[in-house]
C-alpha positions as CSV (number, residue, x, y, z in Angstrom):
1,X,113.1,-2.9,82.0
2,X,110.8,-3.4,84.5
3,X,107.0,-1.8,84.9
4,X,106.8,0.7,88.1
5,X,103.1,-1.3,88.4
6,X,103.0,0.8,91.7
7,X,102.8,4.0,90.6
8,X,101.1,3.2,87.5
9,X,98.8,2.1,90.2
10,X,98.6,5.2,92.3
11,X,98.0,7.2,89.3
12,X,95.1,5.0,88.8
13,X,93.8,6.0,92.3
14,X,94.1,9.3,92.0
15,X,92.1,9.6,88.6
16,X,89.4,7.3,90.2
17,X,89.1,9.3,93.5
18,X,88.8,12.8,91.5
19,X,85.6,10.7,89.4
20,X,84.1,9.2,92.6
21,X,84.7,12.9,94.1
22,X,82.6,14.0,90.8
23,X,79.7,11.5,90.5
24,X,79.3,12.0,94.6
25,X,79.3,15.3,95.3
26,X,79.2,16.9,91.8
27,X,82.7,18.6,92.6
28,X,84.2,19.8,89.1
29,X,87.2,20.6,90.8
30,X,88.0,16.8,92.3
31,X,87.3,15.8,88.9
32,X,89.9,18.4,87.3
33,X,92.4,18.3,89.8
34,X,92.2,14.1,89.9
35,X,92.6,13.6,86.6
36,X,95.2,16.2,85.6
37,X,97.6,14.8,88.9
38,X,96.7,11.4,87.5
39,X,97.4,11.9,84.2
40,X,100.5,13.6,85.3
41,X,101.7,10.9,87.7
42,X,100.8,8.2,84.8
43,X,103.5,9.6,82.7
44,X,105.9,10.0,85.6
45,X,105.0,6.2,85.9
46,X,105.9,6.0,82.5
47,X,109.1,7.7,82.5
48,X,110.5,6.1,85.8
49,X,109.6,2.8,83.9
50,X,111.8,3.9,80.5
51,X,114.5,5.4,82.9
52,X,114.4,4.2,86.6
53,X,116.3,7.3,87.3
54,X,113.5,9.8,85.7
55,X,111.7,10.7,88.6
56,X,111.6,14.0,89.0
57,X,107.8,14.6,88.1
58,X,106.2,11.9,89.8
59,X,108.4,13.1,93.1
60,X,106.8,16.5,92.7
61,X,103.3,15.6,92.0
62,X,103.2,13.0,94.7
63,X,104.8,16.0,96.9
64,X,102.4,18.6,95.7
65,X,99.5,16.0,96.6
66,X,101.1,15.2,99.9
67,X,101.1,18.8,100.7
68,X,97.4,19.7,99.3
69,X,96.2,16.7,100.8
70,X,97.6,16.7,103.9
71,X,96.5,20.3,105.0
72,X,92.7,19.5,104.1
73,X,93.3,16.3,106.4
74,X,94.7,18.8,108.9
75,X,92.1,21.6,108.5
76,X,88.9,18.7,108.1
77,X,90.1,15.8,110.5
78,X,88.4,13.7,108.0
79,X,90.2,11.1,107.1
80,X,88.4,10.4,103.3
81,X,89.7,11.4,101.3
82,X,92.4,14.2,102.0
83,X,94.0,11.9,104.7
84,X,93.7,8.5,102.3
85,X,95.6,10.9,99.6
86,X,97.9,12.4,101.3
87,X,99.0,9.4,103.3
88,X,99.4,7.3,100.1
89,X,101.1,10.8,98.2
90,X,103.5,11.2,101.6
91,X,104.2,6.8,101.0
92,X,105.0,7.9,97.4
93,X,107.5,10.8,98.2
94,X,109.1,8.2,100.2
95,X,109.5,5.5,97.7
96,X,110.7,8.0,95.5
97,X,112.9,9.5,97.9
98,X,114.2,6.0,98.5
99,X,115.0,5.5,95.2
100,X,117.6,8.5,94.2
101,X,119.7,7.3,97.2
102,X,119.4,3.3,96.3
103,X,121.2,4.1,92.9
C-alpha cells in the first residue's frame, strides 16, 4: 500500500495557507476554512492511501475548493492566493478524476 504523499501534501498546503492567511491579515475565516478543508482532505489522503479507490471526499473537497477558489481568482484577478488554490484544487480534481478511470 502505497502513501498518496501528494495529497497528504496538498492538505498540508491548504492548512498552512489558512494560518499564513490568519497571522497576515488576522482573517478568522482563512484560518477556519483552511484548516477544516485541510483537515478534511488529510483524511481523504488517508483513505485513498488505505483504499486507492476511496476517493470520493478528497474529489469533493478539492472540487468545492476549486470552485470557491476559482471564483475569488475571477472576481479579485489576484492571483494569491484564490488563483494558487484553486489552480492547485482544479490539478487535484484532475488527478482524482484520472484516477476512477485508470482502475
Amino acid at each position: 500500500m502505497a502513501v498518496d504523499i501528494i495529497s497528504f501534501a496538498y492538505a498540508a498546503t491548504i492548512a498552512a495557507g489558512g494560518i499564513i492567511g490568519y497571522v497576515k491579515a488576522g482573517s478568522v475565516p482563512s484560518l477556519a476554512m483552511g484548516l477544516a478543508c485541510g483537515t478534511l482532505m488529510g483524511i481523504g489522503a488517508y483513505q485513498t492511501t488505505n483504499d486507492p479507490k476511496n476517493i470520493t471526499l478528497s474529489l469533493a473537497t478539492s472540487a468545492v475548493l476549486t470552485g470557491v477558489m476559482g471564483m475569488r481568482f475571477m472576481n479579485s484577478g489576484k492571483f494569491m492566493p484564490a488563483g494558487l488554490v484553486g489552480t492547485l484544487s482544479l490539478l487535484m480534481v484532475l488527478r482524482l478524476g484520472y484516477r476512477i478511470y485508470a482502475q
